[in-house]
Steps between C-alpha positions, in 0.01 A plus 500: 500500500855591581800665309787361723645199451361238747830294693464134538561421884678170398798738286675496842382189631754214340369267293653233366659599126296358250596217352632373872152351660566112569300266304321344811444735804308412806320815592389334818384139641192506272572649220782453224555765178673268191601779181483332154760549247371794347662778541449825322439878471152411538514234780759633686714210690183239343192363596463446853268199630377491838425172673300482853508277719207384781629521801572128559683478171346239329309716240570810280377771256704615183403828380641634173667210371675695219620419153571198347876319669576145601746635705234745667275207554795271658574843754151513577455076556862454699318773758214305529678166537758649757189651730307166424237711386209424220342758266162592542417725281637792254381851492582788264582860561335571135537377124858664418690186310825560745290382792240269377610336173589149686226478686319239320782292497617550818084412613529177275878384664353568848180382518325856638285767361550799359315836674472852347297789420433459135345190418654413242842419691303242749611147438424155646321531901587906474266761543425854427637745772346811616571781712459422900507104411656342803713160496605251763839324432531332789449723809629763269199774362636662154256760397432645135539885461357609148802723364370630155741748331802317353236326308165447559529118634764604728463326911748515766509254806496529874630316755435444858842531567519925382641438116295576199619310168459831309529363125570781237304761721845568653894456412792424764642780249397798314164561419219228339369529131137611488444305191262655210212435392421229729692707818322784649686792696163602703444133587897474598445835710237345694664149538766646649336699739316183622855340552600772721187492689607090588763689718850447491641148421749308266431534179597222237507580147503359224861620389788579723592494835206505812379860646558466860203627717708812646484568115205393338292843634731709298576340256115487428456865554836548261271315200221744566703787503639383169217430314386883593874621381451316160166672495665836525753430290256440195288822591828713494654360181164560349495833627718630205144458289673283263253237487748110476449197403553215800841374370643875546379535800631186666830604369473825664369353805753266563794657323822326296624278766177283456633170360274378158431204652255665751364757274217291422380455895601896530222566250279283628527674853464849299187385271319410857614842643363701175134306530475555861584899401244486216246339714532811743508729228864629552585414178354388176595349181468534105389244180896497466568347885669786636435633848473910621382674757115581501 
């Protein structure tokens, strides 16, 4: 664990103001990011939904077809129909409504499956996906990389082409929610490191602008280093031996300037740091759910 404050390599690096991302961007010949009206504290500039194309063209994948908008669906059809393309299939990042909530509808409109991790999500000719599952779209290999840790369903998506469609395991900005109960900090730990050993490439995720390749290494390592720093941060406060309850610590962890609107993901992040502190005995906590130092 670390007491500094880790520093974000993409501070300096430009991005586009939030807010400023174009509806429709081509990220490259084969693959197209569409953001759905749904902006927010929590979703940053929206939902964004990746479509791949084979190499020829004539088929793609959706993944993460977002919430529920006619005018999302339109965005998503007009780049079809432009590239002359027809949807194969959808896949999901993981169950969070803002990125799978239309895709049963969008599966019944197109004619094509749904694919995930949980079950429960797979509709019409879909399937359950697994870790190391490879895919042919064309001449085009996607692989599956099993990224537990945001929640537990949680995949990510590799292409042949060096971009991984990153979901909620990473954010264009800031840092990503690890969300409680069903998120799991040692789990998110361990997901990332298996990103960074896939060696550098663009990342895409699931809100806000792409993580360039020159980036992506450090920004990874920046997540890690944070986790650790909110780690610290918990062990210190506690170190007054003035045993809290989770609320007060959040507050103290992330200080005034937090908005309200994200102090529920803030606490989620902070429940999954206290049980990974609790499972290694660090800390411990009473009948009256308040955490101190063992």
């Amino acid at each position: 664990m670390t007491d500094s404050v880790p520093e974000d390599p993409r501070t300096d690096a430009g991005l586009p103001a939030l807010g400023s991302l174009d509806t429709i961007t081509y990220l490259s010949d084969e693959l197209v990011r569409v953001i759905a009206p749904n902006p927010s504290p929590n979703t940053l500039d929206g939902t964004n939904t990746y479509i791949v194309f084979d190499s020829a063209g004539g088929s793609a994948l959706i993944i993460d077809p977002g919430p529920v908008s006619d005018t999302h669906f339109e965005n998503v059809k007009s780049v079809l129909d432009q590239a002359k393309s027809e949807a194969i299939g959808i896949f999901l990042t993981h169950h969070h409504l803002d990125h799978s909530e239309t895709a049963t509808l969008w599966s019944q409109n197109l004619g094509v499956g749904v694919s995930a991790f949980l079950g429960r999500l797979v509709f019409g000719a879909g399937r359950v996906l697994r870790d190391d599952d490879v895919f042919e779209l064309g001449k085009k290999v996607i692989k599956v990389v099993g990224t537990p840790g945001h929640v537990n369903d949680h995949l990510a998506f590799q292409t042949d082409s060096g971009h991984l469609v990153a979901g909620d395991h990473m954010l264009g900005r800031s840092t990503s929610v690890i969300a409680y109960p069903d998120g799991d900090l040692e789990k998110y730990m361990s997901s990332l490191i298996k990103v960074r050993n896939l060696g550098s490439q663009i990342i895409l995720p699931g809100h806000g602008p792409e993580i360039s390749k020159e980036l992506s290494s450090g920004v990874i390592e920046y997540y890690i280093a944070h986790r650790h720093y909110r780690l610290a941060q918990i062990v210190s406060i506690l170190d007054d031996d003035v045993p809290l309850h989770v609320d007060d610590l959040t507050r103290k962890i992330y200080g005034p300037a937090l908005p309200e609107s994200l102090f529920g993901p803030a606490k989620q992040s902070t429940r999954a740091s206290l049980t990974y502190l609790v499972q290694r005995e660090v800390i411990e906590v009473d009948e009256d759910e308040r955490y101190g130092l063992i």
